[in-house]
N, C-alpha and C positions, 0 to 999 in steps of 0.2 A: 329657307334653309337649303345650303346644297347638297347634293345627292349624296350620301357616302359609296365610296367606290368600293366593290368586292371583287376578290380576286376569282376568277370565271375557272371553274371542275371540265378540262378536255372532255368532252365526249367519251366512252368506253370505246376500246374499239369495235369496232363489228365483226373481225375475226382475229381471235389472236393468236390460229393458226400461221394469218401472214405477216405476221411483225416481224419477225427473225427467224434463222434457220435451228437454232438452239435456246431453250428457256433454259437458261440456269435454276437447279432447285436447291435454296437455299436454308440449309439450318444456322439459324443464331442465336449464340448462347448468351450476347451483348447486344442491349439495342444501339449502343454508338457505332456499333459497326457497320451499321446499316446503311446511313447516308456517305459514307466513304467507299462502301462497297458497291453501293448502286450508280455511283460515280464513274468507279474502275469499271461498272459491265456495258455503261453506256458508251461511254470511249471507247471501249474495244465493240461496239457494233450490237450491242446485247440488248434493246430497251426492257424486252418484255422479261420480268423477275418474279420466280414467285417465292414465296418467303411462306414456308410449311409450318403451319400454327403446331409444332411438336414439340416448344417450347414455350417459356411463359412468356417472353418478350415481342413475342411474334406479333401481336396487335400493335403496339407501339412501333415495332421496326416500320409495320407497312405503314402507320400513320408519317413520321418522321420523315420515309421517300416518298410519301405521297403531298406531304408542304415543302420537301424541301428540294428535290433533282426533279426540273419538269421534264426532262427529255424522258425519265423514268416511268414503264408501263407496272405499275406495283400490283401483282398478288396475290392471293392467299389459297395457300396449297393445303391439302389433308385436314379438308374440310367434311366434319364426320356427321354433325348435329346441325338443325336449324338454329339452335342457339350463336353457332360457332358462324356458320354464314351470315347473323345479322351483327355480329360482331366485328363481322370483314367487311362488313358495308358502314360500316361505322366510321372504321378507320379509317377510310379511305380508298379499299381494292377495288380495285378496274375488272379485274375479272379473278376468277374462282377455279380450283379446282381439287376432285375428289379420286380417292385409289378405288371406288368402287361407286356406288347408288344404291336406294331405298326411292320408294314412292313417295313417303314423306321429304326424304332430303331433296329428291326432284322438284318436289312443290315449294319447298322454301327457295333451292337453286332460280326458278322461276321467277317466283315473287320478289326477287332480289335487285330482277334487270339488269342484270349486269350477264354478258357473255360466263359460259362455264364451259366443262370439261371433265362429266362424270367417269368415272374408270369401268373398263368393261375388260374381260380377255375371251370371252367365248362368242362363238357365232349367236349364241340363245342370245348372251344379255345386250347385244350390238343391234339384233331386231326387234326385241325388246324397249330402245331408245328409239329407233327409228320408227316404231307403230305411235310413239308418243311427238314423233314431228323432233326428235333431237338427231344431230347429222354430226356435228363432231365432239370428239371424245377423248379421253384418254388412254391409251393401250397398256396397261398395266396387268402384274410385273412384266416386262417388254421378253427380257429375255427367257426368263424363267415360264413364257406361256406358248413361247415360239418362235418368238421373234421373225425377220423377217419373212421365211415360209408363210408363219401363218398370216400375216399381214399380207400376203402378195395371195397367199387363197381366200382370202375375204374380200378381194380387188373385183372379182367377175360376178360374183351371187349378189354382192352389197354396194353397188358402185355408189348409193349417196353417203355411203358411211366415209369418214373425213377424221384422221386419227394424229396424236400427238402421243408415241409410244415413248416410256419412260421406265427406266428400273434396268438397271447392269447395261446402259448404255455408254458407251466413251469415244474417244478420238476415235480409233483406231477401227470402230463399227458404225459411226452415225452416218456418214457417209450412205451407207448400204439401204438404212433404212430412207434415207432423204429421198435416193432413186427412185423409190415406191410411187405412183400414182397417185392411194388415197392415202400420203403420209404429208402434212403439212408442215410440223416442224418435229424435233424431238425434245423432247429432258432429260437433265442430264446435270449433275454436279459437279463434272469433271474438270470446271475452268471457278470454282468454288473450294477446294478442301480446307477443311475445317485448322490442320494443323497453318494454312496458308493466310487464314482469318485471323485467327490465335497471334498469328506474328503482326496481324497489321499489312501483309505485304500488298499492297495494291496495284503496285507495278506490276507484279506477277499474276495478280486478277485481270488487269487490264490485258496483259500478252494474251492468255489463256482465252480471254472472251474473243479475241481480234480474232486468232485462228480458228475457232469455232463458228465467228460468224462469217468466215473464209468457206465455208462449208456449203454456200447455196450452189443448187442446182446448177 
């Protein structure tokens, strides 16, 4: 009998700090809009997406990019429970990430295999992940903790800490955070709004994501 062929799961990446200069973070209220949308972010320069389990369709969305846009790096944001992480590994996400951490959601984060990016905003909980062998992270809420300041005074005491800051980021400031040393990429919604979703427009997703992956260094 001959072999049956299956379709081979990319590797995860190894950092998904370097995939792009901007992760789109995306709310969806439709899971059809998902492989249309992840369409428009790849075109415009975007692969890595992550799609924030804040709704119920969120598992489905990331399963759907994850069989159907292979250029697409799918996944799964505001990830709170171990439940929820092995729910995104289910689906299909590439990699994970959280607005904060627990020791428990760290051990699940782990056992997952798959790259993550727990959220931290203070010098405590950033040495905190680094005494546990974690090097990069998520800088949340970005703006609301310090934003670049505190990001460029965390640059000298903690140089293996490696940050993906997100929360009141847009055009008009990612840039600033990009310059940073230990800032890999940022998040950001701002080439995503929801009234933009709503209509379908994917042209306008795709513009948005092209100038924002115009952004590197």
């Amino acid at each position: 009998m001959a072999a049956v062929s299956r379709p081979v799961t990319p590797p995860a990446p190894a950092s998904v700090l370097d995939l792009a200069p901007v992760i789109p973070v995306v709310v969806l209220d439709d899971a059809a809009d998902a492989v249309p949308l992840a369409r428009a972010l790849v075109a415009g320069g975007l692969p890595a997406i992550e799609i924030t389990f804040r709704t119920a369709v969120a598992p489905e969305a990331v399963r759907t990019i994850a069989r159907e846009v292979p250029g697409a790096v799918v996944g799964a944001g505001t990830v709170l429970t171990p439940a929820q992480v092995n729910t995104a590994v289910a689906a299909g996400a590439r990699f994970l990430v959280s607005p904060g951490w627990t020791d428990r959601l760290l051990t699940a984060l782990r056992a997952s295999g798959l790259p993550f990016l727990p959220g931290v905003s203070t010098a405590s909980e950033v040495m905190a992940l680094l005494e546990r062998g974690v090097t990069e992270m998520k800088f949340f809420p970005a703006e609301a903790a310090g934003g670049t300041r505190l990001l460029s005074a965390l640059a000298s005491p903690l140089p293996r800490a490696r940050f993906c800051p997100t929360g009141g980021i847009g055009p008009a400031t990612a840039a600033s955070y990009l310059a940073l040393p230990n800032v890999g990429c940022v998040g950001g919604s701002w080439m995503v709004p929801r009234e933009v979703l709503r209509a379908g427009d994917w042209a306008t997703v795709e513009r948005l994501a092209r100038e924002a992956a115009a952004l590197r260094r």
